[in-house]
PASEBA-1860 file (N, C-alpha, C; in nm, 3 decimals):
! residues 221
1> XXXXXXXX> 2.896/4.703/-9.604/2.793/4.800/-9.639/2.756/4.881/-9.515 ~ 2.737/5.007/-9.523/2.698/5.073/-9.429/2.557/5.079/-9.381 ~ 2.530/5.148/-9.263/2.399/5.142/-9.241/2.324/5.219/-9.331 ~ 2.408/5.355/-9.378/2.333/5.455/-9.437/2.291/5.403/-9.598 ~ 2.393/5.290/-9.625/2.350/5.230/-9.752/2.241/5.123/-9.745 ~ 2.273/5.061/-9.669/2.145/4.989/-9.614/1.996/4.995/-9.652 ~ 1.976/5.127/-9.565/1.846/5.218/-9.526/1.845/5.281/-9.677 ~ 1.950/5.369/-9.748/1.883/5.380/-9.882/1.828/5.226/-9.998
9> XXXXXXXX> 1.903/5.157/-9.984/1.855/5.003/-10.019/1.693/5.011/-10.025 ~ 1.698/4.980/-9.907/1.515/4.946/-9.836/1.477/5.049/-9.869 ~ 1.462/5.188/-9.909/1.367/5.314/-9.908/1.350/5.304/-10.089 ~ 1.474/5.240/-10.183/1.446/5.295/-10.283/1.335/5.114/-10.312 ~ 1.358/4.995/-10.224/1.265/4.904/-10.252/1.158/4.901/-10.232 ~ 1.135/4.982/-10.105/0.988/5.051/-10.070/0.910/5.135/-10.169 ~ 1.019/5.233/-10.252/0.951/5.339/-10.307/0.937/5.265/-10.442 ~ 1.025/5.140/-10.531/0.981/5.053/-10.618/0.884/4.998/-10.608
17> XXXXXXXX> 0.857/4.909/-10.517/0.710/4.840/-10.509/0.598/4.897/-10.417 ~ 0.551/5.044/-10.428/0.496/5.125/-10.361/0.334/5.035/-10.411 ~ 0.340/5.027/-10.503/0.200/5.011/-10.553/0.141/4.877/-10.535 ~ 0.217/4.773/-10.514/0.232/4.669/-10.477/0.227/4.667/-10.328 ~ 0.273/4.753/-10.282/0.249/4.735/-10.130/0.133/4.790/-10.063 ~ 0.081/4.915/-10.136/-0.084/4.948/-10.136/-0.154/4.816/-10.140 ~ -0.110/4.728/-10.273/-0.236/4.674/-10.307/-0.255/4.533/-10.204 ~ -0.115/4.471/-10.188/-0.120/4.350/-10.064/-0.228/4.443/-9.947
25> XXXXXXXX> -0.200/4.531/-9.926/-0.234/4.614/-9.781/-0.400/4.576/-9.816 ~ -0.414/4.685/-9.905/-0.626/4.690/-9.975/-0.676/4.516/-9.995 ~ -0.601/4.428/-10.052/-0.585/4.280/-10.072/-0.677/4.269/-9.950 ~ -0.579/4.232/-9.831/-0.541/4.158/-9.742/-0.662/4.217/-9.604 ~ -0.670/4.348/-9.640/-0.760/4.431/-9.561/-0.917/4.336/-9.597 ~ -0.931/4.322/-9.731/-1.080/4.296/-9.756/-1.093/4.170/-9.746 ~ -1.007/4.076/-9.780/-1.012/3.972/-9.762/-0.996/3.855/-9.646 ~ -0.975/3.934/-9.490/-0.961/3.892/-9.418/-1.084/3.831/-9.343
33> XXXXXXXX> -1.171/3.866/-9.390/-1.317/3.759/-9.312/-1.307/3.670/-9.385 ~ -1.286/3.631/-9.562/-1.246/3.518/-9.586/-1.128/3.391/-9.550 ~ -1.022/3.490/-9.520/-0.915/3.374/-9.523/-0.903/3.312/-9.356 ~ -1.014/3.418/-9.274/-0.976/3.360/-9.142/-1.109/3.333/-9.120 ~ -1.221/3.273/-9.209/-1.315/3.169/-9.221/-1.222/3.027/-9.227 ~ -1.132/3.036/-9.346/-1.033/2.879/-9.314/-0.934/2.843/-9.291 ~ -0.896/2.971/-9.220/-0.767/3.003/-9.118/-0.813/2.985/-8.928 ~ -0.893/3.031/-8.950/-0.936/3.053/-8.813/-0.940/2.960/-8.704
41> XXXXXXXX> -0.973/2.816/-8.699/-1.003/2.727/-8.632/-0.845/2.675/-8.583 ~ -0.723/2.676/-8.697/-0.614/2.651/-8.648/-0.551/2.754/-8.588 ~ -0.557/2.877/-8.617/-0.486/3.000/-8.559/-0.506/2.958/-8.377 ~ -0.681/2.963/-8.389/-0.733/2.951/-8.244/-0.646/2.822/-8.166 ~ -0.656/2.656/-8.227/-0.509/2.608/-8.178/-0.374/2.631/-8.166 ~ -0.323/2.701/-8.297/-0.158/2.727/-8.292/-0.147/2.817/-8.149 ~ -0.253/2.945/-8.182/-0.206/3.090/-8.097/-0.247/3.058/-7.940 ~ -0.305/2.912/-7.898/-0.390/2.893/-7.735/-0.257/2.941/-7.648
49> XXXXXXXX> -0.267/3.015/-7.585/-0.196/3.011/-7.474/-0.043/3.087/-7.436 ~ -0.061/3.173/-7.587/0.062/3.304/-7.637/0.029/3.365/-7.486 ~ 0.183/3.424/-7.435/0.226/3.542/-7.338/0.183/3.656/-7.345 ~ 0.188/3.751/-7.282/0.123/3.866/-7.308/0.262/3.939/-7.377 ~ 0.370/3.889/-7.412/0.486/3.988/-7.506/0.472/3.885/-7.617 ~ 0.512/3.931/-7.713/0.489/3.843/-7.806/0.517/3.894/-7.969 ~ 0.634/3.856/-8.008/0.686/3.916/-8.146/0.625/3.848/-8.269 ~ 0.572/3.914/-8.346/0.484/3.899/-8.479/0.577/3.912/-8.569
57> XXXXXXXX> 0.629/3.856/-8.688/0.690/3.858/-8.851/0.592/3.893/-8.929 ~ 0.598/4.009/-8.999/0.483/4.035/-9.045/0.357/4.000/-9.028 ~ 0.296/4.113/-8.958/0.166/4.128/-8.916/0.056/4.139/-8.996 ~ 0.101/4.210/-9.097/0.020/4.308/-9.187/-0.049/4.413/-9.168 ~ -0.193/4.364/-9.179/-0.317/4.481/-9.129/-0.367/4.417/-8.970 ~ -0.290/4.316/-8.900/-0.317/4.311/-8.771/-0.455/4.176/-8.790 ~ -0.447/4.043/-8.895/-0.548/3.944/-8.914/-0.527/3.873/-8.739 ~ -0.388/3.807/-8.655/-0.373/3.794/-8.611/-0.435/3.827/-8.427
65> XXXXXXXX> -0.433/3.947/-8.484/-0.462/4.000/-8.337/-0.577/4.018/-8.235 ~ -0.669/3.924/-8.304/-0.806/3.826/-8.250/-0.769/3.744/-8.157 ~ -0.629/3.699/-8.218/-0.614/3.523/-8.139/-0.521/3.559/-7.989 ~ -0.462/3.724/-7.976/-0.376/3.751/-7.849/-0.453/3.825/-7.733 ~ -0.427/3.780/-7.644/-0.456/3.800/-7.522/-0.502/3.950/-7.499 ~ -0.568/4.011/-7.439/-0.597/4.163/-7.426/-0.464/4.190/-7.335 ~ -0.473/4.289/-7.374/-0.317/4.400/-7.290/-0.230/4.328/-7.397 ~ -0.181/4.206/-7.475/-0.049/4.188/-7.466/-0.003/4.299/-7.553
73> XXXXXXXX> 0.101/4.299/-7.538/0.242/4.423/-7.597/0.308/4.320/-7.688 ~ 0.285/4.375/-7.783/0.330/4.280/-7.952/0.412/4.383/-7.995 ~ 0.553/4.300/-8.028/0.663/4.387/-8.152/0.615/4.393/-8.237 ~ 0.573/4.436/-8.315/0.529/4.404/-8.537/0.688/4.451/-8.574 ~ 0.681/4.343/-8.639/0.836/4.343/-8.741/0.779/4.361/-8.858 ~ 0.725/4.480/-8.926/0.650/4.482/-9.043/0.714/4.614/-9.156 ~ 0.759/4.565/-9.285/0.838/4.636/-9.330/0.746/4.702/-9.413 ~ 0.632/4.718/-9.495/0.515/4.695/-9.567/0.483/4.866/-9.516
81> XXXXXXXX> 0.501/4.968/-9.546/0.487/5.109/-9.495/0.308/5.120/-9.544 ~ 0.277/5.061/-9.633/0.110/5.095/-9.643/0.026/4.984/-9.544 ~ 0.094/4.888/-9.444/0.034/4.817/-9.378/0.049/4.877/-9.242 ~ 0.129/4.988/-9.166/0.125/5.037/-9.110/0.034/5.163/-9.010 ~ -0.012/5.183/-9.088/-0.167/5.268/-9.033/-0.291/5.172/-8.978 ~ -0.381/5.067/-9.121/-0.437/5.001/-9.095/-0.411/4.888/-8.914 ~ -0.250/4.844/-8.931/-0.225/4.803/-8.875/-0.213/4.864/-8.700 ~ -0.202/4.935/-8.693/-0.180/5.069/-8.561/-0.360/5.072/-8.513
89> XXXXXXXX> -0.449/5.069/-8.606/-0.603/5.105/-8.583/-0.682/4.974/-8.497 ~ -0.593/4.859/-8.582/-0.643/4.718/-8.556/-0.596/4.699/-8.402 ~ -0.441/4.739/-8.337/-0.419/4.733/-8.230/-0.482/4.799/-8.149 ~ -0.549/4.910/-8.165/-0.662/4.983/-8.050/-0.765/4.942/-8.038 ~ -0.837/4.867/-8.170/-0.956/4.840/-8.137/-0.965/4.690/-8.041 ~ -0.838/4.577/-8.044/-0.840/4.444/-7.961/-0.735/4.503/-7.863 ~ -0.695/4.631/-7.794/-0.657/4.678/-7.697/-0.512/4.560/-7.700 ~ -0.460/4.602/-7.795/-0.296/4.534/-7.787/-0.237/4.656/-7.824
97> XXXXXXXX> -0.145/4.720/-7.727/-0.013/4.784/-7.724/0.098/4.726/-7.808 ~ 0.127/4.793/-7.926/0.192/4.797/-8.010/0.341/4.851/-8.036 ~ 0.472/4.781/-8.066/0.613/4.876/-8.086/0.625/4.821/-8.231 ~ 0.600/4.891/-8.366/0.581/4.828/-8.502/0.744/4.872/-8.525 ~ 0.799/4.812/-8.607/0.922/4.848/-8.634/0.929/4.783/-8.766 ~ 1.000/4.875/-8.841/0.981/4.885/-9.022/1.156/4.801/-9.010 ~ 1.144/4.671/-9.010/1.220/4.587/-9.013/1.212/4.492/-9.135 ~ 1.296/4.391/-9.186/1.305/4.276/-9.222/1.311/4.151/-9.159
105> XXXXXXXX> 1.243/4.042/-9.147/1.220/3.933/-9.116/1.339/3.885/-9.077 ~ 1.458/3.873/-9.162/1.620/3.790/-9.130/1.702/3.909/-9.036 ~ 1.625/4.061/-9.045/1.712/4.134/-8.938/1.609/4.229/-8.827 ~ 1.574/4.134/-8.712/1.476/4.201/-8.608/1.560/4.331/-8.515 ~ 1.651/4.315/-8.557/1.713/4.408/-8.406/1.670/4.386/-8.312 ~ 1.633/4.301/-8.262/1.586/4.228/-8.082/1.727/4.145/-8.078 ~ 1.737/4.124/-7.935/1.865/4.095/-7.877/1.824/3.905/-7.874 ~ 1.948/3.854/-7.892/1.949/3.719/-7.884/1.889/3.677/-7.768
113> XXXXXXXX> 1.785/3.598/-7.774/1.717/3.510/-7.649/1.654/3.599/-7.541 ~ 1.570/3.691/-7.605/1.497/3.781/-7.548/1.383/3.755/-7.506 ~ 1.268/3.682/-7.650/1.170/3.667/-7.614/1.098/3.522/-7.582 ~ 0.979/3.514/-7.579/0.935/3.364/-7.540/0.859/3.357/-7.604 ~ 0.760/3.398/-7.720/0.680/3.392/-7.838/0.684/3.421/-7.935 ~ 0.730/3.382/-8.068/0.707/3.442/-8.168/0.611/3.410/-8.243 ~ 0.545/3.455/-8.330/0.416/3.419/-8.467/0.444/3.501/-8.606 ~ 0.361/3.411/-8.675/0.372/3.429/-8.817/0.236/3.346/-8.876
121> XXXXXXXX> 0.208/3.418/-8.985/0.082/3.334/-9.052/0.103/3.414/-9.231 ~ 0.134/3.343/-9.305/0.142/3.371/-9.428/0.266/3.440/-9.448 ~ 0.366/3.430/-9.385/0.488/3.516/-9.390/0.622/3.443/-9.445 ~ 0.631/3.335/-9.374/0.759/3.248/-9.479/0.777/3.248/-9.603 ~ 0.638/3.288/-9.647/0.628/3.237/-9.782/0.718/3.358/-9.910 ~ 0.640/3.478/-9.822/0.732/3.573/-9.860/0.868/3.643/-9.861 ~ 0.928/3.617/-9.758/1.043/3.671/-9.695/1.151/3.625/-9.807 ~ 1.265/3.708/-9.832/1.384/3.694/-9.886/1.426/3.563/-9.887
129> XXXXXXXX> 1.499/3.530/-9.769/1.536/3.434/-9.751/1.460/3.394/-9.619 ~ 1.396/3.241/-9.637/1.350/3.187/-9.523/1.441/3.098/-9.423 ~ 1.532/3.099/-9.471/1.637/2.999/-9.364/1.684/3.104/-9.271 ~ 1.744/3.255/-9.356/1.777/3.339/-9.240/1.675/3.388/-9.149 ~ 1.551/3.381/-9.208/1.384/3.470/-9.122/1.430/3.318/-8.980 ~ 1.409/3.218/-9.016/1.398/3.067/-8.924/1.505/3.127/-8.818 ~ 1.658/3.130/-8.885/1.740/3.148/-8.808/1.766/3.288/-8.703 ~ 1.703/3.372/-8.738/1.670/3.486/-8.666/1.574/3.463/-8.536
137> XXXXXXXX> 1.455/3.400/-8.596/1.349/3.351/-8.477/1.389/3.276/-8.386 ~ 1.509/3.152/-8.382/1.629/3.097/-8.344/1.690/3.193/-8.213 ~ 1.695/3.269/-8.313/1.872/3.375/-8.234/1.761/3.455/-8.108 ~ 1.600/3.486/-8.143/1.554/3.594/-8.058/1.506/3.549/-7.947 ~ 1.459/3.361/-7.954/1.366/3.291/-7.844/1.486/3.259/-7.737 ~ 1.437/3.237/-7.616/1.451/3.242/-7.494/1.438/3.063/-7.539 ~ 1.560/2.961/-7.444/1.549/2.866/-7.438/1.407/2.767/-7.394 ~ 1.312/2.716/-7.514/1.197/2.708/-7.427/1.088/2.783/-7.499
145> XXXXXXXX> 1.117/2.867/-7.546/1.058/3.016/-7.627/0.960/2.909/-7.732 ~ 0.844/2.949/-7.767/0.816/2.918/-7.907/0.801/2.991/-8.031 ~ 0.801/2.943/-8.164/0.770/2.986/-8.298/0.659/2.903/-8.303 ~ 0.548/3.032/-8.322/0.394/2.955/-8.394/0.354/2.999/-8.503 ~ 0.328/2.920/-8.577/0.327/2.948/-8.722/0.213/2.882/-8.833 ~ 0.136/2.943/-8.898/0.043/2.930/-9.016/0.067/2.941/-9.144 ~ 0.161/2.849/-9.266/0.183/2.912/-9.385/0.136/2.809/-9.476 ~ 0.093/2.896/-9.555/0.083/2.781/-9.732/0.213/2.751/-9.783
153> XXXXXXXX> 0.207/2.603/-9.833/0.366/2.539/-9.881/0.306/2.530/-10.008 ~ 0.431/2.466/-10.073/0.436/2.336/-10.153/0.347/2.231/-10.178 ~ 0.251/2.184/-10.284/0.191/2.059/-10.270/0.263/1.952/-10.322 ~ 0.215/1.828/-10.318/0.269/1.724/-10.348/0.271/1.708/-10.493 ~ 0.439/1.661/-10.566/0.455/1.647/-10.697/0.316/1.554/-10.730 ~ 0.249/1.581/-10.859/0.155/1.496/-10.928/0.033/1.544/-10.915 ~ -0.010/1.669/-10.814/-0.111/1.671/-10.788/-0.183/1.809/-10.886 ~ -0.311/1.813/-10.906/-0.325/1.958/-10.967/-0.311/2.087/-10.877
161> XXXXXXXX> -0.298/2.108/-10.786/-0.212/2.181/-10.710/-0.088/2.259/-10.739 ~ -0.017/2.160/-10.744/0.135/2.136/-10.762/0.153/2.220/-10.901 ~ 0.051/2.153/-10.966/0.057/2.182/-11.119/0.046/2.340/-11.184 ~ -0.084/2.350/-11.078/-0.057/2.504/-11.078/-0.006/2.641/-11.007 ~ 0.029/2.589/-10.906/0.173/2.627/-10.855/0.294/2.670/-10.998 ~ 0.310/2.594/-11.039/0.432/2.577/-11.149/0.427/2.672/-11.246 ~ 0.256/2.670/-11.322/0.182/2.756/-11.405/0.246/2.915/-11.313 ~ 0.131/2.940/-11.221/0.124/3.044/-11.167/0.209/3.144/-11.109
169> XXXXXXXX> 0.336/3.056/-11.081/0.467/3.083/-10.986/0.462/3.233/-10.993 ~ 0.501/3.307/-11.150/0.604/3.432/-11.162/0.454/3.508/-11.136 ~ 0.366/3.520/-11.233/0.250/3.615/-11.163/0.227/3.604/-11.048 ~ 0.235/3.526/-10.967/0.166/3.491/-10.830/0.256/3.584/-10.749 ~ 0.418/3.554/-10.753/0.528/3.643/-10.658/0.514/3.760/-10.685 ~ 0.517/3.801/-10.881/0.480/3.967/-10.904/0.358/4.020/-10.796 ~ 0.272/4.000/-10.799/0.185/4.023/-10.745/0.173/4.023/-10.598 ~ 0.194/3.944/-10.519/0.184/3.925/-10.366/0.301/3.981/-10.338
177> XXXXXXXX> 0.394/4.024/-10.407/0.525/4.125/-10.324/0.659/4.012/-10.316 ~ 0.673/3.903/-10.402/0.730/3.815/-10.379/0.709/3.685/-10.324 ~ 0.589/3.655/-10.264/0.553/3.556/-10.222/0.561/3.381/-10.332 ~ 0.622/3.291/-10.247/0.611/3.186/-10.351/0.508/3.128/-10.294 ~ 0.455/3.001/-10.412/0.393/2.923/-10.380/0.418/2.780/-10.395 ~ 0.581/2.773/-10.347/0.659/2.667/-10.347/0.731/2.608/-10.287 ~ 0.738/2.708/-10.185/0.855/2.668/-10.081/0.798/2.583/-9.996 ~ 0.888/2.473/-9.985/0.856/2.366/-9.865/0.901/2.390/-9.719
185> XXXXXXXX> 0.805/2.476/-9.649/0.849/2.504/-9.556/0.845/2.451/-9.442 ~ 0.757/2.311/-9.411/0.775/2.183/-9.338/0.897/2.161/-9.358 ~ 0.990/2.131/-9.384/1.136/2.043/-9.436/1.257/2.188/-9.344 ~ 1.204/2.336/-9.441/1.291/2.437/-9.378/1.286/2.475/-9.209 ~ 1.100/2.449/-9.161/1.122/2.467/-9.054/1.195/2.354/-8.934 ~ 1.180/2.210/-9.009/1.225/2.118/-8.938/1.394/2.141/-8.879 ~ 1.462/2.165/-9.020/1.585/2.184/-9.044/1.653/2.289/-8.995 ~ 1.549/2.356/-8.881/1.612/2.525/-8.895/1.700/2.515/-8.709
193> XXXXXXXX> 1.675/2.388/-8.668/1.768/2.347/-8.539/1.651/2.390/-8.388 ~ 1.520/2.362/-8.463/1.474/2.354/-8.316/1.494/2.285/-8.256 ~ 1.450/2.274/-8.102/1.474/2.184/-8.026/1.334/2.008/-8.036 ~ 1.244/2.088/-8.064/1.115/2.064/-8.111/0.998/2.132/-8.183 ~ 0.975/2.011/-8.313/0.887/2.096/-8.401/0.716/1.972/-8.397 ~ 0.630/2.026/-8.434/0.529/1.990/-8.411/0.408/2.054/-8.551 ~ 0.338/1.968/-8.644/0.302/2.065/-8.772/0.224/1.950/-8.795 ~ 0.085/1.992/-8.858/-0.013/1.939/-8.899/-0.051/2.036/-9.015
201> XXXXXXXX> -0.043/1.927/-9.115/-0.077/1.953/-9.277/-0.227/1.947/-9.270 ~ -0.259/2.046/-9.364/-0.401/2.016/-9.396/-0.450/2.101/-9.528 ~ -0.516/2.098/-9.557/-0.585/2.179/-9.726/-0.687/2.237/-9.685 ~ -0.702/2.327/-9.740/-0.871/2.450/-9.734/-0.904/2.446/-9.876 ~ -0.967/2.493/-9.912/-1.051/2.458/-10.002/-1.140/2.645/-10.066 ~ -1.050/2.705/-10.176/-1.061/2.823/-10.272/-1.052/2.861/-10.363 ~ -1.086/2.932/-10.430/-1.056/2.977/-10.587/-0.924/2.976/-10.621 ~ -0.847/2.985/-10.507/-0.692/3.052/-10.552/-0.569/2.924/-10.511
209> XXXXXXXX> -0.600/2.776/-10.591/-0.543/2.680/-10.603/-0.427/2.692/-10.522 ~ -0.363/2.779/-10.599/-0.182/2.716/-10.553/-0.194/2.811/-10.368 ~ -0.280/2.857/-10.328/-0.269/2.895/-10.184/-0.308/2.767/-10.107 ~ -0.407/2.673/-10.156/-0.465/2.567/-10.066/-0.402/2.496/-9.996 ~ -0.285/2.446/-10.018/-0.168/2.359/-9.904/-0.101/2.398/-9.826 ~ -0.154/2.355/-9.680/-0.077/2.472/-9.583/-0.053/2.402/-9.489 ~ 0.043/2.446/-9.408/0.059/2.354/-9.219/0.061/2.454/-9.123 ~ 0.016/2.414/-8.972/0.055/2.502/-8.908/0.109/2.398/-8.799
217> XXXXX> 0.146/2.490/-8.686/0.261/2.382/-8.583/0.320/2.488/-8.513 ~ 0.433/2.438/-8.422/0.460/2.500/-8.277/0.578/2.447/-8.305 ~ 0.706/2.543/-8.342/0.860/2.473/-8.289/0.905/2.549/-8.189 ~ 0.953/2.463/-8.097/1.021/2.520/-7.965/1.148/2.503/-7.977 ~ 1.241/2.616/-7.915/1.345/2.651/-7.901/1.468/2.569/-7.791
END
């Protein structure tokens, strides 16, 4: 496939789920004093002690960019064209220098073993394929490098959780742009050949069931 087919690919998927990508954007915009009320306390552990370069997998509207250092210079790998403005505003106001690039998660165009930080918070869940997003973050860290990461999984078979997970699945992905609320991504990130992984499970507690089971953790390269 060519590049030029490629790029029409992604423009006519962009211009399909246009409205969908407004609405994650307006979503995600208003709802961010909520979710980083019971996000927040782990972000502040996962993100202690990020570099001042530092590559983001979908950013979004910039929830993240509380927890990075002033000055740092963040890639956004953010494909989401209505999260792009919001997102650009959020970097001036916490004085982070920004290079956003309308990418996919499994293809960064950063050079193998470039950087020494990567992050993500609610992003596995969505991505195409999460083994290639893992294996990309893989290919970009610097031996040593870390992946820090915040996502909702999978709950445990039996639980009402779980249960409605199962219920909810196809509306839930229509809606969030593809996002599941199933993927076990403890197991994918273990498996994805770090050198060391590190993840603490825990539950929050919301209206919106099948989001409540989540881990966050530190795999090093």
């Amino acid at each position: 496939m060519t590049q030029t087919d490629t790029t029409s690919i992604r423009e006519a998927t962009f211009e399909q789920h246009a409205f969908r990508g407004w609405f994650n954007a307006e979503f995600f915009r208003r709802m961010d004093p909520y979710i980083e009320s019971k996000l927040g306390p782990h972000k502040q552990r996962v993100f202690a002690g990020l570099p001042r370069e530092v590559v983001e997998i979908g950013p979004g509207a910039g929830a993240n960019l509380p927890y990075l250092p002033e000055n740092t210079a963040l890639v956004a790998i953010e494909p989401n064209r209505a999260m792009h403005e919001p997102l650009r505003s959020a970097a001036g106001q916490h004085h982070v220098t920004i290079d956003l690039r309308e990418r996919m998660a499994e293809r960064t165009g950063l050079a193998d073993h470039s950087v020494d930080a990567v992050i993500s918070s609610l992003v596995l869940c969505s991505v195409q394929d999460p083994h290639a997003a893992l294996a990309e973050i893989r290919r970009i860290l610097r031996p040593g490098g870390t992946f820090r990461f915040l996502e909702h999984v999978v709950a445990p078979d039996g639980t009402a959780t779980r249960a409605a997970q199962r219920i909810l699945r196809r509306p839930w992905a229509w809606t969030f742009e593809g996002c599941s609320c199933e993927r076990d991504l403890e197991r994918d990130i273990r498996a994805a050949g770090f050198a060391d992984v590190q993840v603490e499970n825990y539950r929050i507690r919301s209206p919106f069931l099948p989001f409540n089971t989540h881990i966050a953790g530190v795999a090093t390269a």
